[in-house]
C-alpha positions in Angstrom: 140.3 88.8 130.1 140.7 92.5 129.1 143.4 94.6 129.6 143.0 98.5 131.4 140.0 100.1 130.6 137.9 103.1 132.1 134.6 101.7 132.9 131.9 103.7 134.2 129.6 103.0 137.5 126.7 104.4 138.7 127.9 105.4 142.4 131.3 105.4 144.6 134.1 103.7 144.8 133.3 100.8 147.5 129.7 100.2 146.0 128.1 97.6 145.0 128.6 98.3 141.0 132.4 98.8 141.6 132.4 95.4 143.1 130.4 94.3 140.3 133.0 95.6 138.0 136.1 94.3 139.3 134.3 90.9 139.2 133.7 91.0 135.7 136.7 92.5 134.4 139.4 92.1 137.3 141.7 94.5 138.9 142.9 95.6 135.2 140.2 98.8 134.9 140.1 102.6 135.8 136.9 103.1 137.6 134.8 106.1 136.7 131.6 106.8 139.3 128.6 108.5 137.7 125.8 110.5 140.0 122.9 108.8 138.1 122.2 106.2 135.6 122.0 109.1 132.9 125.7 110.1 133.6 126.7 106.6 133.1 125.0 106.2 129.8 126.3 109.7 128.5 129.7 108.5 129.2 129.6 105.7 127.3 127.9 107.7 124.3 130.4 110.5 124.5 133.4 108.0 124.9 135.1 109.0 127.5 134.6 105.9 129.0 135.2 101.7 127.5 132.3 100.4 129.2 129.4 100.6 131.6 128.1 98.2 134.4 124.7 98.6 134.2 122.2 96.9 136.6 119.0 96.3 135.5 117.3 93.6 137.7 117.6 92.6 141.6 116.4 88.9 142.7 114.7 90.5 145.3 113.5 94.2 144.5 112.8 93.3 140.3 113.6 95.5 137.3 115.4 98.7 137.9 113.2 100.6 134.8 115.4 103.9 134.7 118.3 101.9 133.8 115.7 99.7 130.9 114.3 102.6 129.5 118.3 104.5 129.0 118.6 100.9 127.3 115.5 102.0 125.3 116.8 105.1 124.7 120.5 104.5 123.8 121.0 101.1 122.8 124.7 100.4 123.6 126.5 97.6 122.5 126.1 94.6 125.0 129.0 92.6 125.9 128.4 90.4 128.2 126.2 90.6 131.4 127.4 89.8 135.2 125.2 88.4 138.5 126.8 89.9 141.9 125.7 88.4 145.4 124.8 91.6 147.4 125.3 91.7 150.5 123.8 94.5 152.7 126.1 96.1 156.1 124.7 98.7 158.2 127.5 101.3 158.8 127.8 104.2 161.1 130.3 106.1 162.8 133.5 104.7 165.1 132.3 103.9 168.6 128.3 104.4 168.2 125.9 101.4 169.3 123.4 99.9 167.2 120.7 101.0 169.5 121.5 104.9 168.9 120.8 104.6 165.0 117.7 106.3 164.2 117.6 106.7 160.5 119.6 104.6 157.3 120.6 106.1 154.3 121.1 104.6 150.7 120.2 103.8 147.2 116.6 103.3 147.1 117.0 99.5 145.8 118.8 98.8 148.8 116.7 100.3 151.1 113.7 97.8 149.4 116.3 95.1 149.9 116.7 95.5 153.7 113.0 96.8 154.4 112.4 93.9 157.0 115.5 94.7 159.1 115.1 98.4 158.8 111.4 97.4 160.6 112.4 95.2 163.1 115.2 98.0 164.2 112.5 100.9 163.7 115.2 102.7 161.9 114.0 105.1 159.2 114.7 104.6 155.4 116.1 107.9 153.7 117.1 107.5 150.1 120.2 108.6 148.3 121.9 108.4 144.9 124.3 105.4 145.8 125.3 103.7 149.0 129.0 103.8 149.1 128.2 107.4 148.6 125.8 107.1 151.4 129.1 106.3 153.9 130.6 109.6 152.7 127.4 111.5 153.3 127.1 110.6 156.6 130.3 110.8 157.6 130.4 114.3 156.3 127.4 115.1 158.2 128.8 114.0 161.6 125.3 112.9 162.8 126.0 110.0 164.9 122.1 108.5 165.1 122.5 108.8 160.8 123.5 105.0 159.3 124.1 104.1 155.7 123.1 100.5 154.5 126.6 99.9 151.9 129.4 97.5 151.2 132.0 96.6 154.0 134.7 97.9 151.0 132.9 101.3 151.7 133.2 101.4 155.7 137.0 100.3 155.0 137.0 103.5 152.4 135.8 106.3 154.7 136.9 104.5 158.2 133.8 103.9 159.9 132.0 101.1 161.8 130.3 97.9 160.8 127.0 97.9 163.0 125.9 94.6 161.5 126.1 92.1 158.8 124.2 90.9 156.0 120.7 93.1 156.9 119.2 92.0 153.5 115.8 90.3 153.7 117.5 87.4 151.5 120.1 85.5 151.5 119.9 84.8 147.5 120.1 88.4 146.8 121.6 89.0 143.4 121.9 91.8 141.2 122.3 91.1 137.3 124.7 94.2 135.4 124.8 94.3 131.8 128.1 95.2 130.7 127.7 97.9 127.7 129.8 99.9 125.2 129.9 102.1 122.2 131.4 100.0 119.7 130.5 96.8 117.4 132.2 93.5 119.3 132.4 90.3 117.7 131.5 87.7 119.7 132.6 83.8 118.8 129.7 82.4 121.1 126.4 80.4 119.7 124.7 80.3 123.1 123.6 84.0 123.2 120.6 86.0 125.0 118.7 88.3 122.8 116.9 91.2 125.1 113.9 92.6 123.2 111.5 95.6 124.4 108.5 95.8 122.8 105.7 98.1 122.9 102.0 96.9 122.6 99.2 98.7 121.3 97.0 100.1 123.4 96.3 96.6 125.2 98.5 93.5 125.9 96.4 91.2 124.0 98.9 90.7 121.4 100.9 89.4 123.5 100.1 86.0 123.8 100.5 86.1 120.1 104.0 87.1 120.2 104.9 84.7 122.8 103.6 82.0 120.9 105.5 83.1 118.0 108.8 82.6 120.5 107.8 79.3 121.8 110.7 77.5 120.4 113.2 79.4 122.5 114.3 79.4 125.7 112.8 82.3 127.1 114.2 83.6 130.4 112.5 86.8 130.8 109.0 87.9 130.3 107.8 91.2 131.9 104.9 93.9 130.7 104.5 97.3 131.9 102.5 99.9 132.1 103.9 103.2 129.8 103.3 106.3 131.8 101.3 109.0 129.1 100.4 106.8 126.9 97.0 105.6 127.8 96.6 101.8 127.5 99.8 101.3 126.4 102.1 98.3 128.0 106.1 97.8 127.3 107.0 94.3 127.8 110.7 92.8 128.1 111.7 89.5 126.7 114.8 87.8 126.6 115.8 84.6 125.5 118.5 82.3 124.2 119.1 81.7 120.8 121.2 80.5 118.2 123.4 83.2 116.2 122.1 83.0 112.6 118.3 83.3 113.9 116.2 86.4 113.6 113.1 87.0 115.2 112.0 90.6 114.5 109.9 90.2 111.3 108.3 87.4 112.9 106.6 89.2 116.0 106.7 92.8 113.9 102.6 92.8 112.8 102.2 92.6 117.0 103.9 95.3 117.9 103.6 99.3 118.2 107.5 99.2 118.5 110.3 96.8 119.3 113.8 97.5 120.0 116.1 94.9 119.4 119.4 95.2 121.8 122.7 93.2 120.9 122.8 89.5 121.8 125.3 88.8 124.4 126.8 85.6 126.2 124.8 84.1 128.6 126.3 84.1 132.1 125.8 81.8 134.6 122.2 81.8 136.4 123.0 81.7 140.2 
């Protein structure tokens, strides 16, 4: 679909978003891991990178907010957005048992995603920044009762052991990216999600009038939070399909303390 490009991840090679990203754009791309979501984001703003994978919801664990509010802040071009199957491995070192793992490390969202196993197994969760980079931590450390909870790509990586298979609570565990850039894209496509993050004013009654006011569309997501510092004050996400040549901002504007209005993108399919 797209020739090389460098496209940025949050995390290692062998995680989850470099999966993601060879999904989406194929094995044509230069992979560039970030430590955090805010190194992703500055890459693309800088340009030293194309594009960005940027997760922003799991099936299972919800909205990742860090990433939404660097969408807040940054508003990148939108390109197109991508749904990965996750699947969660527990991975440890080369000829240790199961029963000898005391503690598993890796990104907090996959820790959420596997807290039923992690239970059953009395193993405890430690969070890190990624969970390919979890494998490398470990391994580093040499602590044979230490696990990390990461992609089989990653154990294949950094040589270490699969200790089991598919630990995630469920089966229908997706994570949707948003693929992002710093550049205006043209896109020749009528059935298009528009993403929308408004702010309310100082209560969320408003916005029954706002959702009335998008009745006609096919909404897809509706979510409200609670704005840290700002007593009272609720951010709610909605995204919807619509037509090209439709605009919806002045209708919903007299509602709102804020809205920010991110590119409209092709709709993937919903798993």
């Amino acid at each position: 679909m797209i020739d090389s490009h460098r496209v940025a991840i949050q995390g290692e090679l062998g995680s989850n978003s470099a999966q993601a990203a060879y999904d989406y754009f194929s094995d044509r791309i230069d992979l560039i891991p970030c430590t955090d979501f805010e190194g992703l984001f500055a890459a693309i703003e800088n340009g030293s990178v194309d594009y960005g994978m940027a997760p922003v919801e799991n099936s299972i664990a919800g909205s990742i907010f860090p990433v939404w509010d660097l969408l807040t802040q940054n508003t990148p071009t939108i390109i197109g957005e991508h749904y990965l199957l996750v699947r969660h491995n527990l991975i440890g070192h080369p000829d240790t048992p199961l029963e000898k793992i005391q503690s598993a490390h890796s990104h907090e969202q996959a820790l959420t995603q596997c807290a039923k196993y992690l239970l059953k197994m009395n193993i405890k969760p430690v969070s890190e920044y990624d969970t390919a980079g979890a494998v490398a931590l470990i391994k580093e450390r040499g602590i044979k009762s230490e696990a990390a909870i990461a992609p089989l790509a990653s154990a294949q990586i950094h040589k270490m052991q699969v200790l089991a298979k598919d630990i995630q609570t469920n089966s229908h565990n997706y994570t949707r990216f948003l693929i992002v850039c710093n550049k205006q894209v043209e896109l020749e496509n009528d059935h298009l999600k528009q993403t929308m993050i408004i702010d309310l004013p100082m209560s969320a009654k408003s916005l029954g009038q706002i959702l009335k006011k998008l009745s006609d569309h096919d909404l897809t997501k509706v979510e409200t939070r609670k704005l840290a510092d700002f007593p009272w004050m609720y951010r709610c996400y909605v995204e919807f399909i619509k037509p090209s040549d439709v605009t919806i901002q002045e209708d919903i504007r007299d509602f709102c303390e804020k809205i920010t209005l991110l590119t409209p993108y092709p709709v993937a399919p919903h798993p």
